[in-house]
Structure formats: structure tokens, C-alpha cells
C-alpha positions as CSV (number, residue, x, y, z in Angstrom):
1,X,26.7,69.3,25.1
2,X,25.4,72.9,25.7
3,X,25.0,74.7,29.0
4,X,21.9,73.3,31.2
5,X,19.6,75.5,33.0
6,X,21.4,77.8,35.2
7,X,19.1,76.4,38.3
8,X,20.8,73.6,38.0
9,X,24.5,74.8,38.4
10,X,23.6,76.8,41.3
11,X,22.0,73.4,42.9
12,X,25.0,71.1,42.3
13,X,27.0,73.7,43.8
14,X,25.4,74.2,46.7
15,X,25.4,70.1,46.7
16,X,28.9,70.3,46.7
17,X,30.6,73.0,49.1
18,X,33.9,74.6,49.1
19,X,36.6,72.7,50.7
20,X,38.2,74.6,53.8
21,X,41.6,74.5,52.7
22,X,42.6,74.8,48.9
23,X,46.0,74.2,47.6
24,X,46.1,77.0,44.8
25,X,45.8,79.4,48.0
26,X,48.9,77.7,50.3
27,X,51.3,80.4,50.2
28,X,54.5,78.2,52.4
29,X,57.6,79.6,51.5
30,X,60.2,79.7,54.2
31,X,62.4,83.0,54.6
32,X,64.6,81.6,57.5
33,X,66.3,79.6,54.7
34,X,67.5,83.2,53.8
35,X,71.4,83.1,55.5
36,X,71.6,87.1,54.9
37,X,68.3,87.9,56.2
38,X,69.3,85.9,59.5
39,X,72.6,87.8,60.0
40,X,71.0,91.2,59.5
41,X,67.9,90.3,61.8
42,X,70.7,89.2,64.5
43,X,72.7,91.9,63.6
44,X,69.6,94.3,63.9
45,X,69.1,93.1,67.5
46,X,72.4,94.2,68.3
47,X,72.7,97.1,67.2
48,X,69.0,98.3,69.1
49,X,69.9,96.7,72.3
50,X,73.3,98.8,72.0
51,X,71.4,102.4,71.1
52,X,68.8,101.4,73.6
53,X,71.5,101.3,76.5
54,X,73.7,104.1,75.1
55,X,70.8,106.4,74.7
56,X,69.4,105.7,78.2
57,X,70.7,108.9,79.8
58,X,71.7,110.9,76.7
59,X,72.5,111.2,73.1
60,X,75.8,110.9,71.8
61,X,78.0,110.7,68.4
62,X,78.2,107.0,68.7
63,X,74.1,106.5,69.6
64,X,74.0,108.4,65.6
65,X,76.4,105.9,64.4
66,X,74.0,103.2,65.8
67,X,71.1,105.0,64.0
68,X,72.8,105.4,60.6
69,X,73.8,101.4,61.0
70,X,70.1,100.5,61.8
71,X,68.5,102.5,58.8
72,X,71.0,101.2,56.2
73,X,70.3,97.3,57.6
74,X,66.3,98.7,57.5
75,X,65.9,100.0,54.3
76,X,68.7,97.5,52.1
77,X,67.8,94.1,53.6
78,X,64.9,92.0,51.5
79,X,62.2,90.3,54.2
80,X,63.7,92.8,57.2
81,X,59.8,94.2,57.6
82,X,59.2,90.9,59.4
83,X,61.5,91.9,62.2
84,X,59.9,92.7,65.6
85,X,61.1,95.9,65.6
86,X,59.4,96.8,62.2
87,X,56.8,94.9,63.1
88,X,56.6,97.3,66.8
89,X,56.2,100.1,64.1
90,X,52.3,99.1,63.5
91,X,51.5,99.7,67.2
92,X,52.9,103.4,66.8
93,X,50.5,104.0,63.4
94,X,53.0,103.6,60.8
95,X,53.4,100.9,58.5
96,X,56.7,99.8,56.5
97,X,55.2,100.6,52.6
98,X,54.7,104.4,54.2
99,X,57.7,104.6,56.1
100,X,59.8,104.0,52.7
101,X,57.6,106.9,51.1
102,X,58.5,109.4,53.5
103,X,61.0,112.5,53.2
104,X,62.6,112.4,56.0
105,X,63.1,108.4,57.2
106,X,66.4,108.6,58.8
107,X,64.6,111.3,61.1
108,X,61.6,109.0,61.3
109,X,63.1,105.9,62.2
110,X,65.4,107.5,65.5
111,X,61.7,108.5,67.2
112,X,60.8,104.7,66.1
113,X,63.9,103.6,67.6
114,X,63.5,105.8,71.0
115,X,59.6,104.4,71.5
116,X,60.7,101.1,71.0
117,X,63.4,101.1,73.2
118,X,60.9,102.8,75.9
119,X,58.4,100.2,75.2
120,X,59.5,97.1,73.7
121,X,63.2,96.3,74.4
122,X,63.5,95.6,78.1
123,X,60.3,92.9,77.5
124,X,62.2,91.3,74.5
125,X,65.7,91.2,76.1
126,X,63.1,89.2,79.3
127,X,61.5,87.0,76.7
128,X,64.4,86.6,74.6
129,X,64.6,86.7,70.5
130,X,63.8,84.0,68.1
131,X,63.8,84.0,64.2
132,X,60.7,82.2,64.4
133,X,59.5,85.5,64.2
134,X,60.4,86.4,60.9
135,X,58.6,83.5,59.6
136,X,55.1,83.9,62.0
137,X,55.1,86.9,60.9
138,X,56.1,86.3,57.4
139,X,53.1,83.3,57.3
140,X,50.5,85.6,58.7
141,X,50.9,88.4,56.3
142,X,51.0,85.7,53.4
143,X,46.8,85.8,52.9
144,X,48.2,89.2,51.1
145,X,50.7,87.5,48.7
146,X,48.3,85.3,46.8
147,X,49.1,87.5,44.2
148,X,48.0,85.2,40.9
149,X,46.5,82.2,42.5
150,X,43.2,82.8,41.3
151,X,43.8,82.9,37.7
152,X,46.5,80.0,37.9
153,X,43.5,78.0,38.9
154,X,40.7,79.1,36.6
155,X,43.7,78.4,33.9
156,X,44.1,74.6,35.3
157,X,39.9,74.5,35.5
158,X,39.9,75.5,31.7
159,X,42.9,73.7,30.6
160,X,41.8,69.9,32.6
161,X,38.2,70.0,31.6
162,X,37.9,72.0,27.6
163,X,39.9,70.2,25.1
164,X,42.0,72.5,23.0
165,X,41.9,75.4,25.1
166,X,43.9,77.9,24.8
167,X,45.6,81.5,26.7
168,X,45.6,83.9,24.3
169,X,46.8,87.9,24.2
170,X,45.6,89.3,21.4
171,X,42.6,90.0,19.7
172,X,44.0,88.1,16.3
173,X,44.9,85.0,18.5
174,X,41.4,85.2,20.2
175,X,39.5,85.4,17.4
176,X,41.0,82.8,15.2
177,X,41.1,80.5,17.6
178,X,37.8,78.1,18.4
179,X,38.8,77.5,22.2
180,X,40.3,80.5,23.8
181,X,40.5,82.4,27.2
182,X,41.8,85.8,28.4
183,X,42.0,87.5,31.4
184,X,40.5,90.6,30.8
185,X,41.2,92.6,34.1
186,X,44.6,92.1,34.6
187,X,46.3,89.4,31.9
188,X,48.3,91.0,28.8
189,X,46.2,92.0,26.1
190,X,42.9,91.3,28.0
191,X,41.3,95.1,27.4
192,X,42.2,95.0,24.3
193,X,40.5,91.9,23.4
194,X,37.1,92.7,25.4
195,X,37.4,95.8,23.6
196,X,37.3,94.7,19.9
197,X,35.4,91.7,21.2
198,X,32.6,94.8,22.7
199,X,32.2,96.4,19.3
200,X,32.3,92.5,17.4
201,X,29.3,91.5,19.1
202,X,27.4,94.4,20.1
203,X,28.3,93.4,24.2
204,X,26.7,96.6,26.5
205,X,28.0,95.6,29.3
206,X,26.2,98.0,31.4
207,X,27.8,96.5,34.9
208,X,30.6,97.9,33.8
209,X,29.0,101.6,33.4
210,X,27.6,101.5,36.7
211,X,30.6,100.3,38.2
212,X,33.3,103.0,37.4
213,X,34.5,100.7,34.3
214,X,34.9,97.8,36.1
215,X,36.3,94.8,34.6
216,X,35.6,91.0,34.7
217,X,38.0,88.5,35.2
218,X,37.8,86.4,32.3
219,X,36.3,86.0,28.9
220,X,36.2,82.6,28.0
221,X,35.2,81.7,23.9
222,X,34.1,77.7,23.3
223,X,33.2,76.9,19.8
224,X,31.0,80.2,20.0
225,X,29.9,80.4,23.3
226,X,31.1,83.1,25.3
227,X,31.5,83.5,28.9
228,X,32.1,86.3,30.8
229,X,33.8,85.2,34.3
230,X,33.9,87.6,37.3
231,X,35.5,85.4,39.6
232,X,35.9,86.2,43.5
233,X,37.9,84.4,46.3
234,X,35.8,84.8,49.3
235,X,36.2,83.6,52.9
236,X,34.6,85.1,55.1
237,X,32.1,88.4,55.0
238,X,31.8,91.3,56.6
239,X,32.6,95.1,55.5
240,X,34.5,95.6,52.0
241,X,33.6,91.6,51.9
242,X,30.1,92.3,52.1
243,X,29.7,95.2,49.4
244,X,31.7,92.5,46.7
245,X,29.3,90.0,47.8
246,X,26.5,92.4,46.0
247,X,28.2,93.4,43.0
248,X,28.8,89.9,41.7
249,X,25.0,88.9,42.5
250,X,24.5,92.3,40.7
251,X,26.9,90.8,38.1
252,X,24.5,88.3,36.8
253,X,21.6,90.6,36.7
254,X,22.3,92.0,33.4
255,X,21.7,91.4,29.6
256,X,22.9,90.8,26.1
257,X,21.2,90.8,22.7
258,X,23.4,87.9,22.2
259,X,22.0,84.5,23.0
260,X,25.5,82.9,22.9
261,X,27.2,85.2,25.2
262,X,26.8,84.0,29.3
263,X,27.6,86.3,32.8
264,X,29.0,83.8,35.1
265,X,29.9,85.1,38.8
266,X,32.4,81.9,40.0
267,X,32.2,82.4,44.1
268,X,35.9,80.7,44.9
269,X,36.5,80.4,48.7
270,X,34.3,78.9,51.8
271,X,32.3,81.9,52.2
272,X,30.2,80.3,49.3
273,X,29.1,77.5,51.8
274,X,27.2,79.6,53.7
275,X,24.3,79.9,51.1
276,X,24.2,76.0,51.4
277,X,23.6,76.2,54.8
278,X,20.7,79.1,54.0
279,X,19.3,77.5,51.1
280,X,18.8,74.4,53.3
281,X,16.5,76.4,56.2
282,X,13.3,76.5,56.5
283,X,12.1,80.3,56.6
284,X,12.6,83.2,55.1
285,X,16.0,83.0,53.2
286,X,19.0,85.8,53.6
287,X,18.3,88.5,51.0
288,X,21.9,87.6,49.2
289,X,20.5,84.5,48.6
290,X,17.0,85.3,47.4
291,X,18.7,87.8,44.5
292,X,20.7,85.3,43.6
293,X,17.4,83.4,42.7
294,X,15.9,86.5,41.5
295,X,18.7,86.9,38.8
296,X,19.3,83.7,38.3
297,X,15.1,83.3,37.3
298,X,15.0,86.6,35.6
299,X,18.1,85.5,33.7
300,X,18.7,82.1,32.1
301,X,21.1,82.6,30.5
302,X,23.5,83.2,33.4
303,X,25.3,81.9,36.3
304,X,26.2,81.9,40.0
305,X,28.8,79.1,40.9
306,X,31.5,78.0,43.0
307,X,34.3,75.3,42.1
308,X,32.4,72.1,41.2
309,X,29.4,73.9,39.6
310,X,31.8,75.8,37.4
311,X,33.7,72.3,36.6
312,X,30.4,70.8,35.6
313,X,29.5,74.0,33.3
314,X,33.3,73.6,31.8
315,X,32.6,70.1,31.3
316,X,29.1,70.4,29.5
317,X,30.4,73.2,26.9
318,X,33.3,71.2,26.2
């Protein structure tokens, strides 16, 4: 079957929202398991609570001993950034990832040390310590880890609904093969494929132009036709959210000579609700959801989707 009018993608998407939690996005691994980490935390604790009091009237040769412990335990121990004293750091403008950049850390960490034990350590030694707070603050850092998620799922979309597809990462393998996929932006040999794939089939690809080179997510080839994916996980807006939001509208607003070759933007995430929720009052609609229509109207030949509208687009090519 070949691709239906675009219209009609965007409609059984918004018919069929995100889902609040998604399982390619659950990040739950558990770093208290980690016997070494544990010792060094406790260890950690030790040691600070001992400079802290030794260091309460004046420095000595044994409060430096203290400092040289806590740096090597600091800078040698895998998951130690989730302690509460690195974790302090953030309050005094400095982050771990710089810290380990700077020059001079060992002089660096004994002002860290002397501010926490000024602000922190009486409090903690009240409340008392926990490793639960490795973990809490392992889990709410893990939004940053997703790392691949979003191309281990569009891989799972393509592979459970096109028959015969295949990863490929080379411009040979793409070629010669009927059903293919790359990821472009960041998979091994993507750039290379668009590349040759560009001069091939005469692709402008003037987003790419105006957006500093910019690359899509994935080019996807079924018995020859082409998609190009720019896919985005979005939850919420706002900000840096808010300026992606309008290039991947943009992303659809472009052309081809080609008849065969497709922009799709594929909206992943629950932010992609709320143009159900828009599209279903009465009124003027938000001006992100009227370009969408504009480019979508101008443009037939491309698409704006989230999960299920880009199933049922996978499912009609195939």
C-alpha cells in the first residue's frame, strides 16, 4: 500500500496520544548494588566529618592528609558524583564534569571541603546519612542518561512493522539493499550514506543550509520510497524546548524534486498531546499548531507524527 494523505496521519495521531510513561525511556538501574561504591561513600563520610572537626580551630599536617584521602576517593571512585558532598558542590556554582577539567583540583576541592563543613556537615551529622542518596540522586539525574533510547525504538518501530528491513552502514549495503535504514546524525556510516544518497538523487536539503548543517535522524529506503526522519523526544516545552518545537514544524516545510522522497518530523514524548488538546478547541488555534497545518497543506508529500501515526505510516509502506 502507499503512503495516504499526510492529513490523515496527523489526525490518527492526534486520535491516539502519547502515553505518559514509555518503556524505551525507563532508565532503573541500581548503583547501591555497587559494594565499592558503598564503602567509599561511607568511607567519604568519614573522612569529612574527621577534617571538618580537626579543621574547626586550625589547619594541620593531618587535616592535609584528610584532604589528599578525600580527593583520591573523589576523583578514582565510579558513581562517587552522587554523594551529598559532590552533590553540595552545585549549591557553590561548580559542577563535577568542570571540577575534573580544572588545573588545580586538589586546591579546589579543600575550599569545597571548608564551605561544606561550614554549611552542610553539622545538619547531616543531625539528620544522619543514608545511601539512599546515591540512588535519589542517581534516579533524578537519569532523564540525562537516555543516551540511545530513541533510536533503539525507531529500530524496534521499523524492524516489527516493515518486513525485511534492514540497519545498514554503508552506502554499498544501503543501496543494494530494497528495505534499509540509517541513522544519519549519529549511527556509523550515516553521513556518508546521506551524502552519496544527496548527490544520487539530487536531495537539496535546504533545512539543513539554514540550520548550520544540521542533520536528520534517519533515512529510511522501502522498495523506493524514501523517508527522511527527524525524530524528537519531547515532554514538556518551554525555552530550548520551545525553539526545537519550531525547527521540526520548519522541518516539514521544505521540498524535493523527487516525488518518492518524504520529510517526516516523528514528535516522540507527551508534549505531542498537547496539540490534541488544541486541535480539539474551539477558537483560534496555537500558532505551532496552525504551521503544522500550513506545512502539512502546502506539502503533501510530508509528515508530522507521533508513535501511532508513524506505526500506521510504517505499516502502509510496508
Amino acid at each position: 500500500m502507499v503512503l495516504r494523505d499526510n492529513l490523515i496521519y496527523w489526525k490518527h495521531s492526534l486520535r491516539n496520544p502519547e502515553t505518559i510513561l514509555d518503556e524505551y525511556y525507563f532508565s532503573d538501574e541500581l548503583i547501591v548494588k555497587d559494594k565499592i561504591l558503598l564503602e567509599k561513600a561511607k568511607k567519604l563520610r568519614e573522612l569529612i566529618i574527621a577534617y571538618c572537626v580537626l579543621t574547626e580551630e586550625r589547619e594541620t599536617p593531618e587535616s592535609k592528609r584528610l584532604c589528599n584521602r578525600i580527593f583520591k576517593i573523589v576523583t578514582s571512585i565510579n558513581n562517587i558524583q552522587y554523594h551529598e558532598f559532590i552533590a553540595f558542590w552545585k549549591v557553590l556554582d561548580l559542577s563535577f564534569s568542570v571540577f575534573k577539567k580544572l588545573p588545580n583540583q586538589e586546591e579546589v576541592l579543600e575550599q569545597l571541603l571548608k564551605s561544606y563543613c561550614r554549611k552542610r556537615r553539622n545538619q547531616y551529622d543531625f539528620l544522619g546519612y543514608s545511601n539512599i542518596t546515591l540512588q535519589a540522586l542517581y534516579d533524578f539525574g537519569s532523564s540525562r542518561k537516555k543516551g540511545n533510547s530513541g533510536n533503539v525504538k525507531l529500530s524496534d518501530l521499523f524492524e516489527s512493522n516493515i518486513t525485511g528491513v534492514k540497519l545498514t552502514k554503508s552506502f554499498t549495503e544501503f543501496n543494494n539493499t530494497k528495505r534499509a535504514y540509517c541513522f544519519v546524525d549519529k549511527g556509523t556510516g550515516g553521513k556518508e550514506i546521506f551524502r552519496n544518497f544527496s548527490i544520487n538523487e539530487k536531495v537539496k536539503y535546504a533545512f539543513g543550509k539554514k540550520y548550520q548543517n544540521k542533520l536528520f535522524d534517519v533515512l529510511l529506503k522501502v522498495d523506493g520510497i524514501f523517508l527522511l526522519i527527524e525524530a524528537k523526544h519531547m515532554k514538556e516545552g518551554g525555552g530550548a524546548q520551545s525553539k526545537q518545537v519550531v525547527e521540526v514544524i520548519d522541518f516539514i516545510g521544505y521540498t524535493e524534486v523527487h516525488t518518492n522522497i518524504h520529510y517526516v518530523t516523528f514528535m516522540d514524548g507527551i508534549y505531542f498531546n498537547r496539540f490534541n488538546i488544541i486541535s480539539q478547541t474551539k477558537g483560534k488555534k496555537e500558532t505551532n499548531v496552525n504551521s503544522i497545518l500550513k506545512n502539512l497543506q502546502n506539502n503533501k508529500r510530508y509528515f508530522f507524527v507521533n508513535t501511532a501515526g508513524l506505526i500506521k505510516m510504517l505499516k502502509d509502506i510496508n
